[in-house]
C-alpha positions as CSV (number, residue, x, y, z in Angstrom):
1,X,0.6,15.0,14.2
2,X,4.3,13.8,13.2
3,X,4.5,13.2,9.3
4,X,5.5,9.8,9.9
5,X,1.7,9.3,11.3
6,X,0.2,11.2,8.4
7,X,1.7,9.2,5.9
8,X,0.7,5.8,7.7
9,X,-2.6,7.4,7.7
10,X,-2.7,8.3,4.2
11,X,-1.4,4.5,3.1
12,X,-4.0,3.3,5.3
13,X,-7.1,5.3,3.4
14,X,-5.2,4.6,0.4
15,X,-6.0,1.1,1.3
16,X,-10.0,1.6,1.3
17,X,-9.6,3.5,-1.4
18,X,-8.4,1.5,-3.6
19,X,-10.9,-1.7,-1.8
20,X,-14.0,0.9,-2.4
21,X,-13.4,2.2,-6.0
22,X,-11.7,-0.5,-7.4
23,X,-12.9,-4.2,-5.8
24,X,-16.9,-2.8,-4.5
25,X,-17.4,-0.8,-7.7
26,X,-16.9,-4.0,-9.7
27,X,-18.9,-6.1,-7.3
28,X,-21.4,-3.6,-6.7
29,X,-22.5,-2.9,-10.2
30,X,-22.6,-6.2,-11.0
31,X,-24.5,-7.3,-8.3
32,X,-27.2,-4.3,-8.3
33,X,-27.4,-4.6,-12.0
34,X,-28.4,-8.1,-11.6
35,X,-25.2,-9.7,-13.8
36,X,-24.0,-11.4,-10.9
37,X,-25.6,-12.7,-7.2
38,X,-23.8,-11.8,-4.3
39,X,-22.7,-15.0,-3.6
40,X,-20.6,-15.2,-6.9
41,X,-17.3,-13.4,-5.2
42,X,-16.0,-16.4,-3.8
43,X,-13.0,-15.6,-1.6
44,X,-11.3,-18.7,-3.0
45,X,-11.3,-17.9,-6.4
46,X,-10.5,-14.6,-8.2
47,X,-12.8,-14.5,-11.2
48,X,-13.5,-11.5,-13.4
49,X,-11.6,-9.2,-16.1
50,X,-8.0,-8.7,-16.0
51,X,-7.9,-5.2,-14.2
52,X,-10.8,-6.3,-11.9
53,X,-8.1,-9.4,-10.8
54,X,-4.9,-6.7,-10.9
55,X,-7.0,-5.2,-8.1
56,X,-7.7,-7.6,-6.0
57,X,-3.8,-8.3,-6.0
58,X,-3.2,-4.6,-5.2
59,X,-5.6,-4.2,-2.6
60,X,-3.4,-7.6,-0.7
61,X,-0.3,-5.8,-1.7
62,X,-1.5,-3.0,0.5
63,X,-2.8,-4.8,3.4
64,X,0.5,-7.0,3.3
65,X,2.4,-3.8,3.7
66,X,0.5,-2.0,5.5
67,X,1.5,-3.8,9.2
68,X,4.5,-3.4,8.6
69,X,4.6,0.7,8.1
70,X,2.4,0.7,11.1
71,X,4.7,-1.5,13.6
72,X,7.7,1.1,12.2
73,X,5.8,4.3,12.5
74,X,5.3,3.2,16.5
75,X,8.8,2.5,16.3
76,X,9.9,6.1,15.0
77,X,7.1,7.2,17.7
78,X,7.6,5.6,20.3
79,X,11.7,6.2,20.0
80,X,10.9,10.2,19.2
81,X,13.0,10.2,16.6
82,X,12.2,12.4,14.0
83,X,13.6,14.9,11.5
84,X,13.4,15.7,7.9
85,X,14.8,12.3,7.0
86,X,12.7,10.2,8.4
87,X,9.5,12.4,7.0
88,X,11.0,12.3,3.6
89,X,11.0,8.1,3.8
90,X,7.7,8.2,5.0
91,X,6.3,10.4,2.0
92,X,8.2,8.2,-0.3
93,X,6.8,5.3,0.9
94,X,2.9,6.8,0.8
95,X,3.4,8.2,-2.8
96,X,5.4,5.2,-4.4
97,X,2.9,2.9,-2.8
98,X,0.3,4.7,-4.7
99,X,2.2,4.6,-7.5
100,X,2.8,1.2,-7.6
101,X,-1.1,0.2,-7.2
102,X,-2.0,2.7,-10.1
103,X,0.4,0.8,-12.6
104,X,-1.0,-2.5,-11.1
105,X,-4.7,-1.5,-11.7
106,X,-4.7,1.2,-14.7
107,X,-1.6,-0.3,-17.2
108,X,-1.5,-3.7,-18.7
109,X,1.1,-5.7,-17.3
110,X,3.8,-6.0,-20.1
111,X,7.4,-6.5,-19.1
112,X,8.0,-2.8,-18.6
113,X,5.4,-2.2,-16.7
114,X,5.9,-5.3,-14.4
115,X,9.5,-3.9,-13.8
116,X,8.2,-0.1,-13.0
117,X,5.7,-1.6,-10.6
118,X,8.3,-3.5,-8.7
119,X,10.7,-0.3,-8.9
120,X,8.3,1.7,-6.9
121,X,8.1,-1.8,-4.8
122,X,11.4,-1.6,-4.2
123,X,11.5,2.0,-3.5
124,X,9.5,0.8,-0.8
125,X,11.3,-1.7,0.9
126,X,14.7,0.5,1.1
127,X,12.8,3.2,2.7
128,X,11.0,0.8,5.5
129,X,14.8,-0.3,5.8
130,X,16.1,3.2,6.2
131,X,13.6,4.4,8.7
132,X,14.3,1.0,10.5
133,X,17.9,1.9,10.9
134,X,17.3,5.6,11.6
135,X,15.3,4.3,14.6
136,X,18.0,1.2,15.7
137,X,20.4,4.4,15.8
138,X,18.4,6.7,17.2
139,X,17.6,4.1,20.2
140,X,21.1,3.4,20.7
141,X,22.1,6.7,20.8
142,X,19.3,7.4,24.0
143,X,19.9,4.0,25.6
């Protein structure tokens, strides 16, 4: 399997992950412990401490992003381009993500910390950019 796949496969577990240990461990325990009924998460409202809420924010940052790896993985696919660039991007973009979702869960949002969390945000975006170039080239040149 092309690295490009493994690493939209890996952002995509990442993704559950992060919903299973972060979001269903808080709602879980409170639930089975009796602090809270089920019917208390309200998908309306974001309720609960502070890292409990970061979460919830990180696990939408995810599935906002996620689509949008996946349509330019099929693009890199689909075109057959390949090569140690575009894996490289693709790693980047699994391992920053996860980055950036541990500083949004694990750290308290200070200034600094809001500004390394959108660095590895921002890492992001100019490697989906880069691959999507790679591919624009490498379709022209095969047109």
């Amino acid at each position: 399997m092309p690295v490009p796949v493994w690493a939209l496969l890996g952002f995509a577990t990442w993704t559950v992950l992060l919903l299973l240990f972060t979001v269903g461990v808080y709602r879980w325990s409170r639930i089975l412990t009796g602090r809270a009924p089920i019917s208390e998460f309200k998908s309306y409202t974001i309720d609960g401490e502070d890292w409990y809420r970061r979460s919830m924010r990180a696990h939408a940052n995810c599935i906002e992003n996620l689509p949008v790896f996946g349509a330019i993985v099929l693009a890199i696919y689909v075109s057959g381009a390949g090569g140690p660039t575009i894996n490289y991007l693709s790693i980047t973009i699994l391992v920053a993500r996860i980055l950036q979702s541990l500083v949004h869960v694990c750290l308290e949002q200070t200034d600094f910390m809001v500004f390394v969390r959108f660095a590895f945000f921002l890492l992001q975006l100019v490697s989906f950019l880069s691959l999507i170039v790679i591919v624009v080239r490498h379709a022209g040149v095969t047109a």
